[in-house]
C-alpha positions as CSV (number, residue, x, y, z in Angstrom):
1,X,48.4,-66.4,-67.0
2,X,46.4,-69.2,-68.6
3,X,43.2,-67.0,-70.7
4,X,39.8,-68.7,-70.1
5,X,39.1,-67.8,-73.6
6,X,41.2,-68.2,-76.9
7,X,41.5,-67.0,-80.5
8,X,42.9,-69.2,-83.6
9,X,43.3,-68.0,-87.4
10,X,43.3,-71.4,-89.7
11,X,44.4,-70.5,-93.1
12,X,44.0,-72.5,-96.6
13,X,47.3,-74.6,-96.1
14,X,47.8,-74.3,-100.1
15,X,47.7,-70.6,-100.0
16,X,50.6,-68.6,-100.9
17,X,52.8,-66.4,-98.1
18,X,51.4,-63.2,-99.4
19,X,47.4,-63.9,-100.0
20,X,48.0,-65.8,-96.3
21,X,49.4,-62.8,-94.7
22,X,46.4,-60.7,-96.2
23,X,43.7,-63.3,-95.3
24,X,45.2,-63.1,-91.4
25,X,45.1,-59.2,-91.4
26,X,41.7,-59.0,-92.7
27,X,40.0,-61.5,-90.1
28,X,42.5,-59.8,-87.3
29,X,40.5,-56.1,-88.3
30,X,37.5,-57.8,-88.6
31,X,37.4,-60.4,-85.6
32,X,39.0,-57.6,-83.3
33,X,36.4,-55.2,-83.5
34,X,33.8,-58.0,-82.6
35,X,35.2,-59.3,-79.7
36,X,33.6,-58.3,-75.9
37,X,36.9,-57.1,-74.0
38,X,38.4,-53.5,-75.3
39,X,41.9,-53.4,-75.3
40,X,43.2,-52.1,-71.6
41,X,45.2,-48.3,-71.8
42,X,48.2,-47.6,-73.6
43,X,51.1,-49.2,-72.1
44,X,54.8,-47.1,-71.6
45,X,58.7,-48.6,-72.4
46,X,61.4,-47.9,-69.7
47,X,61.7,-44.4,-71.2
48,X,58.2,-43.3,-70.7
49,X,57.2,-43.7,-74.3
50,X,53.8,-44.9,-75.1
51,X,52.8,-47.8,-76.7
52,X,49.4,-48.9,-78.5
53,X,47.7,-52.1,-75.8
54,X,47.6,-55.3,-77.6
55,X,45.5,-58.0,-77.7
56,X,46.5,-60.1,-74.9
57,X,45.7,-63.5,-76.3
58,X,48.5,-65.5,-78.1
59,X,47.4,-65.6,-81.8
60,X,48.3,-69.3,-83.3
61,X,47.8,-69.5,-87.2
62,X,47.3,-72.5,-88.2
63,X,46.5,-74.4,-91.6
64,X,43.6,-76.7,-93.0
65,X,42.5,-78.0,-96.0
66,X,39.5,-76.1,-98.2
67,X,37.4,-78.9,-96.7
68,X,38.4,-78.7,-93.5
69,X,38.1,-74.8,-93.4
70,X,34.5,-75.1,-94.8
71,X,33.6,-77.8,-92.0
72,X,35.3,-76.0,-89.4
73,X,33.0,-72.4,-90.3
74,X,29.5,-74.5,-90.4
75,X,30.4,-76.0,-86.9
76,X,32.1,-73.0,-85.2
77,X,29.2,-70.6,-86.7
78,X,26.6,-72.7,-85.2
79,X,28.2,-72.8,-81.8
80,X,26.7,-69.7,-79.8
81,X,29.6,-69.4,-77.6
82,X,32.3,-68.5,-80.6
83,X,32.3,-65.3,-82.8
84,X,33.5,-66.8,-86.2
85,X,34.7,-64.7,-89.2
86,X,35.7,-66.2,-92.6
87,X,37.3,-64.5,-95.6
88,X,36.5,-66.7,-98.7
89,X,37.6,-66.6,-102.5
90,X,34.3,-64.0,-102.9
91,X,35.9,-61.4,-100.9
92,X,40.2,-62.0,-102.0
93,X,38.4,-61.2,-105.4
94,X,36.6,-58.5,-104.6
95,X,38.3,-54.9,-105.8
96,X,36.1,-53.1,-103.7
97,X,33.7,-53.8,-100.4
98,X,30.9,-53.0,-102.5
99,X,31.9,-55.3,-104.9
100,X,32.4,-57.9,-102.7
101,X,28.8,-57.6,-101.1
102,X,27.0,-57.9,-104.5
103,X,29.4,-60.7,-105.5
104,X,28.3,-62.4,-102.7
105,X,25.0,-61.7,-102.5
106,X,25.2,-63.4,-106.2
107,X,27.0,-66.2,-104.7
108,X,24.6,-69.9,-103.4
109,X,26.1,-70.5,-100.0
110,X,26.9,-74.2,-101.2
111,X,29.3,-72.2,-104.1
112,X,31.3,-70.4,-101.2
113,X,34.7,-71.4,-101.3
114,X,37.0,-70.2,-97.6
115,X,40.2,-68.7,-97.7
116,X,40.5,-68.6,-93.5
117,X,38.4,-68.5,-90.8
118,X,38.9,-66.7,-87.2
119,X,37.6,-68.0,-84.5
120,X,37.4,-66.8,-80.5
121,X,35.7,-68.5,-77.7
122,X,36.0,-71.1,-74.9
123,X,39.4,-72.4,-74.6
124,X,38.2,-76.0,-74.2
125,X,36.0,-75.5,-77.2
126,X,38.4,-73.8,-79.6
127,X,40.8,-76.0,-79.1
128,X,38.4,-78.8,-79.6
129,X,37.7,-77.6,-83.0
130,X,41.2,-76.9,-83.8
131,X,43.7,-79.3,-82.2
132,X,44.1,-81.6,-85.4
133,X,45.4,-78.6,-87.7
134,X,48.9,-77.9,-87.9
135,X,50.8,-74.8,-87.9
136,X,50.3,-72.4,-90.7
137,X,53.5,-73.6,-93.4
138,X,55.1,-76.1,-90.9
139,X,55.2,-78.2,-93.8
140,X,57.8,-76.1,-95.5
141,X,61.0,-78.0,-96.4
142,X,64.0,-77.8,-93.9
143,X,65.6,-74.6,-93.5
144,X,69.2,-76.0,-93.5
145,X,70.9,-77.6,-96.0
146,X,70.7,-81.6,-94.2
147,X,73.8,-81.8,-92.3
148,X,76.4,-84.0,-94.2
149,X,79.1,-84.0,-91.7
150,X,77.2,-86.3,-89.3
151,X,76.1,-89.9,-89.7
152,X,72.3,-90.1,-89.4
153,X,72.7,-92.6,-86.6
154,X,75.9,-91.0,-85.0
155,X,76.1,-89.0,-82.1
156,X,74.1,-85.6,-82.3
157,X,76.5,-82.7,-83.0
158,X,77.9,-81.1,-79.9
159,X,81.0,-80.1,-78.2
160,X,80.6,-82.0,-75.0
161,X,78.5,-85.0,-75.3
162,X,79.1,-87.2,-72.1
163,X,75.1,-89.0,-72.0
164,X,77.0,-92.2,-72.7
165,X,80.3,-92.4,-70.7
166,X,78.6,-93.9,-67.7
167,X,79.8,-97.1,-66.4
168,X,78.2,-100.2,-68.2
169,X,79.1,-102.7,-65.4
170,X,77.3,-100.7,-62.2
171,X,74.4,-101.9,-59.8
172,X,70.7,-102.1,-61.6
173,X,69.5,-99.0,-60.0
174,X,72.6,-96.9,-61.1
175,X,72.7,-98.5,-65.2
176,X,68.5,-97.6,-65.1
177,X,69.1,-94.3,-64.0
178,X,72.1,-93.5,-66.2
179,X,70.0,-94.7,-68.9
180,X,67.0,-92.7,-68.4
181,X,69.3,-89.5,-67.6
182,X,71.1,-90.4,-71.2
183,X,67.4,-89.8,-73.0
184,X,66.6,-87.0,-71.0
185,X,69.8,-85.3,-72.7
186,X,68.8,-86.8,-75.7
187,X,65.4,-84.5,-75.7
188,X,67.2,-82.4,-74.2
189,X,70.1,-81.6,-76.7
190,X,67.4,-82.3,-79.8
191,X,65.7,-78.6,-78.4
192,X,68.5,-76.9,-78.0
193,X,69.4,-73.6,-80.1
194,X,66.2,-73.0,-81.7
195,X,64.3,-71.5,-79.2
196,X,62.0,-69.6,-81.6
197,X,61.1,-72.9,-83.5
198,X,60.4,-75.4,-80.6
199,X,56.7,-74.6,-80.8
200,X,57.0,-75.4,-84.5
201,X,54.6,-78.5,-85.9
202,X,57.2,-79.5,-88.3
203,X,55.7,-82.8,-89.6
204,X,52.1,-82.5,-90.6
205,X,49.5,-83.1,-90.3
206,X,50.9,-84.7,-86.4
207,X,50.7,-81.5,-84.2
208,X,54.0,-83.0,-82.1
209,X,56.6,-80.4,-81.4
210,X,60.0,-80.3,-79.6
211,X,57.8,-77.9,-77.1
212,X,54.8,-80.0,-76.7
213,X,57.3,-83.1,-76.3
214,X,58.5,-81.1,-73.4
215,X,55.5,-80.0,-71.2
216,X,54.5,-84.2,-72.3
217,X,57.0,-85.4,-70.8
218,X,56.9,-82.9,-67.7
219,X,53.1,-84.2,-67.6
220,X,55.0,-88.3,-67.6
221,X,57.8,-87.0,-64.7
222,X,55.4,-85.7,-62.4
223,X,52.8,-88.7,-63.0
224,X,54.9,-91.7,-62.4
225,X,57.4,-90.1,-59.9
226,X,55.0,-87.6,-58.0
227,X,51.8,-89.2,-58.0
228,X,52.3,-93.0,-58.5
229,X,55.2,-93.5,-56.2
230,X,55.3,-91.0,-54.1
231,X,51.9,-90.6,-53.5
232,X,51.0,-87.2,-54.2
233,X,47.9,-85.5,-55.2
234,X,49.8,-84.0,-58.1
235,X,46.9,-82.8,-61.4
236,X,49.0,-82.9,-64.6
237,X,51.0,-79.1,-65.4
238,X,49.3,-79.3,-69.3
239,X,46.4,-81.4,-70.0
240,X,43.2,-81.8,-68.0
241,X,40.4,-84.3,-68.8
242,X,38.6,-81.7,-70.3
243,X,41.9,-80.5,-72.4
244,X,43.6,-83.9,-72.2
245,X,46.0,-82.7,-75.3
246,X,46.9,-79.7,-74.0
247,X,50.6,-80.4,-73.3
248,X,50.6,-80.5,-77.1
249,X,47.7,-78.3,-78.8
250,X,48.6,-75.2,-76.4
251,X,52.4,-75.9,-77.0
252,X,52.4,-71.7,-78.5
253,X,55.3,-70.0,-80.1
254,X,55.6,-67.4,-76.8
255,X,58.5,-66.8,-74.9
256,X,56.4,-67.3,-71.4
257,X,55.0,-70.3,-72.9
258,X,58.6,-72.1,-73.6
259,X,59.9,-70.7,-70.1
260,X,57.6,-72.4,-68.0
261,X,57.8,-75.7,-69.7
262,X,61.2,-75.7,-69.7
263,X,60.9,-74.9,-65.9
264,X,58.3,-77.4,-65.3
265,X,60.3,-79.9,-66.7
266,X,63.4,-79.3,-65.0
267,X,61.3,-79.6,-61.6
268,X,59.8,-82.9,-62.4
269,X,63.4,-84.2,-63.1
270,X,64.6,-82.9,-60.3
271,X,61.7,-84.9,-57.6
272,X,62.6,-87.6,-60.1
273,X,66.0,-87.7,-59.7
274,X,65.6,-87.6,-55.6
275,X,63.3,-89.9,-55.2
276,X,65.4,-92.2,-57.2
277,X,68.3,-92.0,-55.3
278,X,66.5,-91.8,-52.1
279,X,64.0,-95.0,-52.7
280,X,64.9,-97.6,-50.5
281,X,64.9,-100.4,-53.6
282,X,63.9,-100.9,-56.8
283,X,61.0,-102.9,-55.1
284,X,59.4,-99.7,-53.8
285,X,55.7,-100.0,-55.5
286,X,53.0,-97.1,-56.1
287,X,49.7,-97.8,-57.2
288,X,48.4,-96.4,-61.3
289,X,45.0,-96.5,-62.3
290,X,46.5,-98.1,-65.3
291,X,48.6,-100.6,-64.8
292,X,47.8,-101.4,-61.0
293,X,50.5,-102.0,-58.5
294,X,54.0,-100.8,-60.2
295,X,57.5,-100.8,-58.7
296,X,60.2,-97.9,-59.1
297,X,62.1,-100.8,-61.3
298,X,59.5,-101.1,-64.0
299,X,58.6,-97.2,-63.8
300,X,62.3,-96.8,-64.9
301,X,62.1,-99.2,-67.7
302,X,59.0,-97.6,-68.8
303,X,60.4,-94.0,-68.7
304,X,63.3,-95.5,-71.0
305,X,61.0,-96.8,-73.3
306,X,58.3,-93.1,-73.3
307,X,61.9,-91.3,-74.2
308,X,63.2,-93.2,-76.3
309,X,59.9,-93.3,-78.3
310,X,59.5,-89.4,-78.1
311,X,63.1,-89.1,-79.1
312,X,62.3,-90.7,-82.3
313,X,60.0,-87.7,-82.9
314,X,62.3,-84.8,-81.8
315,X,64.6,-86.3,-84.5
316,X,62.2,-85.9,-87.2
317,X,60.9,-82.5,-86.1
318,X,64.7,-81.4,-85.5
319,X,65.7,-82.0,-88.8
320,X,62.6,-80.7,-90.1
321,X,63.6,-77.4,-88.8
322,X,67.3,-77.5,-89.2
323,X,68.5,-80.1,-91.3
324,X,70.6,-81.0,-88.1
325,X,70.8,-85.0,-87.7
326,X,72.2,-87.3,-85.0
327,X,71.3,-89.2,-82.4
């Protein structure tokens, strides 16, 4: 279920683990009780045991710089639509709340120096506001030691690695199609055994992950294969024109999330790979608003060429995360 609304927590990115962790809990308390929804009734296990309702939206915390935090409060506090809270340098002091309010009603606006700021609101406008900022520490070093058993431009580590023992002498439909199966396993094997990091922006200040590179490229199957050459009136899975980086800035650390972009790319492939085989030549043509009339040959060259250049990502973010190298 895709929320109409949405709630972010952007944190200090030079703020250490512990005061971070505090500066989250405090605007969760404080945002939570502002917000216009009441958490639904209790919900029960498979034993009948009771447990508390949460807050139903996914919760991304994410980092900034202190000028970015102070910019992002004076826009989002001006904007009618969100409910903003901020927990500055005035209030991590503080021993006390009473403290806190006489420090800052000592304190000149233009001296106020933010820790984190909450935000909830429109989707389309939160995200707006917050698509640039990286996750909260993704800019931690790798946490692997880097693999030293594998050449940085050798094969990527795995049992069973057959991408590239497809005949090099076949017909120009079959070597286009090997090849663009060949980076497909590529992406394919650089996001696999890390399920809880895909959604992790592990290069900053880019906000590419291995799981936005997925719903992306989901997003490039269905547009060239569905809707250029086959003709369909098929809207992009993740983006919209009025979220046009979705695939990317709502690429969220949830289990549902990762599921259905790993099942939406698997279905794109899937049409792909059919239509492929099924097309009567490489001469079959479609037209893009883009590039005008294409043909099924140079759509394959050009799906090549978007792999292989979002491959080059997944091995930066991969070893980011892991330490794991290979092509």
């Amino acid at each position: 279920m895709t929320l109409a609304t949405k709630l972010v927590i952007v944190i200090r990115a030079d703020l250490p683990a512990a005061w971070a962790a505090n500066a989250a809990a405090v605007l969760a308390l404080s945002l939570g009780g502002r917000l216009p929804n009441p958490p639904a009734a209790d919900a029960k296990d498979g034993s009948g045991e009771p447990h508390a309702d949460l807050n139903p939206h996914p919760v991304p915390v994410l980092s900034a710089t202190a000028d970015q935090l102070r910019d992002l409060h004076r826009t989002a506090r001006a904007d009618g639509n969100l409910i903003t809270v901020a927990f500055d340098e005035v209030a991590r002091r503080a021993r006390t709340y009473d403290d806190y309010l006489a420090a800052l009603a000592a304190t000149p606006a233009d001296e106020i120096h933010y820790v984190a700021v909450a935000a909830y609101g429109p989707r389309s406008r939160i995200t707006a506001l917050t698509k640039r900022f990286p996750l909260y520490a993704s800019d931690a070093p790798a946490t692997a030691q880097p693999d030293a058993t594998h050449r940085r431009a050798g094969l990527f580590p795995t049992a069973d690695d057959r991408r590239f023992s497809t005949p090099a002498n076949g017909s120009e439909r079959q070597l286009l199609h090997d090849m663009l199966r060949a980076q497909r396993n590529t992406l394919k094997l650089k996001c696999s055994d890390i399920e809880d990091d895909l959604a992790r922006r592990a290069v900053p200040p880019s906000t590419l992950s291995l799981l936005g590179l997925i719903r992306h490229l989901a997003d490039v199957e269905r547009l060239w294969f569905r809707q250029v050459l086959a003709g369909q009136h098929s809207p992009p899975r993740f983006s919209s024109p009025t979220n046009p980086d979705g695939d990317f800035d709502d690429a969220l650390p949830d289990p549902g999330v990762v599921a259905a972009a790993r099942r939406a790319w698997h279905d794109e492939i899937t049409f792909a790979d059919a239509f492929i085989a099924n097309a009567n030549s490489l001469d079959v043509e479609g037209h893009d608003s883009w590039r005008g009339t294409v043909s099924l040959r140079w759509v394959l060259v050009h799906m090549i060429e978007e792999y292989a250049r979002h491959n080059g990502h997944a091995d930066l973010l991969r070893e980011r995360i892991d330490g794991t190298i290979g092509m």
